[in-house]
C-alpha positions in Angstrom: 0.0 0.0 0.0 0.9 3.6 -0.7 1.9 5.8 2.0 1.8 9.3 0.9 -1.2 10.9 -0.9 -1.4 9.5 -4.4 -2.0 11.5 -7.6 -6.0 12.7 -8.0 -5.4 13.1 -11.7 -4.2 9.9 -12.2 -6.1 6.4 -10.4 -8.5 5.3 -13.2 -9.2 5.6 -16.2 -12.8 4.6 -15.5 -14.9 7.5 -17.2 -17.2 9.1 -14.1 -14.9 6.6 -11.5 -13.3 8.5 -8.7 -11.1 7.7 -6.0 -13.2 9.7 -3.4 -16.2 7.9 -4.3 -15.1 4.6 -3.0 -15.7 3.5 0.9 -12.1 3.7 1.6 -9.8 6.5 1.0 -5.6 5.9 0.2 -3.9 5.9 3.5 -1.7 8.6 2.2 -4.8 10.8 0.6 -5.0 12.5 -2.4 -3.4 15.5 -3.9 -4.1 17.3 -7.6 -1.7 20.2 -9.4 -3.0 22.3 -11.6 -1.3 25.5 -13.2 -3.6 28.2 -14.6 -2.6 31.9 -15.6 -3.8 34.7 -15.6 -3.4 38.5 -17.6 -4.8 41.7 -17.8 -4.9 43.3 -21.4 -3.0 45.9 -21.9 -5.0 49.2 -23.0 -8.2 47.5 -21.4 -9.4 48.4 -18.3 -11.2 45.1 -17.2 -10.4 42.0 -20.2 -8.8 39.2 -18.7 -7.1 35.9 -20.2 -6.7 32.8 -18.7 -5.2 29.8 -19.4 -4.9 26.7 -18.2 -3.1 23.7 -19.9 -4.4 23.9 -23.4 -7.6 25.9 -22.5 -8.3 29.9 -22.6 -10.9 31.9 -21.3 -11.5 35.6 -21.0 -13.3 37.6 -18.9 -14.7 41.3 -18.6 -16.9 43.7 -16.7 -19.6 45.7 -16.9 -19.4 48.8 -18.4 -20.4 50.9 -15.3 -17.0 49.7 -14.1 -15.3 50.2 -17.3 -15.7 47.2 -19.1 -16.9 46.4 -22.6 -19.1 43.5 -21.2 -18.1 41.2 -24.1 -17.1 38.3 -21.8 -18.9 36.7 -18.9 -17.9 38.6 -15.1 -15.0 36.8 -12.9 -17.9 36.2 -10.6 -19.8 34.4 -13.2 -16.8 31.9 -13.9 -16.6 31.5 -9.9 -21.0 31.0 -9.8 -20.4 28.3 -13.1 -17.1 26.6 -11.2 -19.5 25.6 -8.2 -22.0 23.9 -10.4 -19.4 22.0 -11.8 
């Protein structure tokens, strides 16, 4: 048996199978890395990028706080992340 926390990202290959659903849990735990960045755009007040692996997203703001509203609000990514 393992003794330190085993990779999240990496026990099955099952689709929809996870680790944390079974009755017992790796003695060790488990851990997950992930790397994400992020940017403001220069000569915009509020447009974002981030990335993360091979993904991108952008965000923006309102314009009663000087955005262009042309992407959804960091606080809509954060409302969508929970439901996920």
């Amino acid at each position: 048996m393992q003794e330190g926390p085993i990779d999240g990202h990496s026990t099955s290959t099952v689709p929809g199978e996870r680790v944390i659903d079974k009755p017992e849990h790796p003695a060790g735990g488990l851990f997950t890395d992930n790397t994400v960045h992020t940017e403001m755009h220069e000569g915009s007040l509020q447009l974002k990028r981030g990335t993360a692996g091979k993904f991108e997203i952008f965000c923006d703001e309102g314009a009663g706080i000087g955005g262009t509203a042309q992407y959804p609000t960091p606080m809509a990514y954060l409302a969508m992340a929970t439901g996920f």
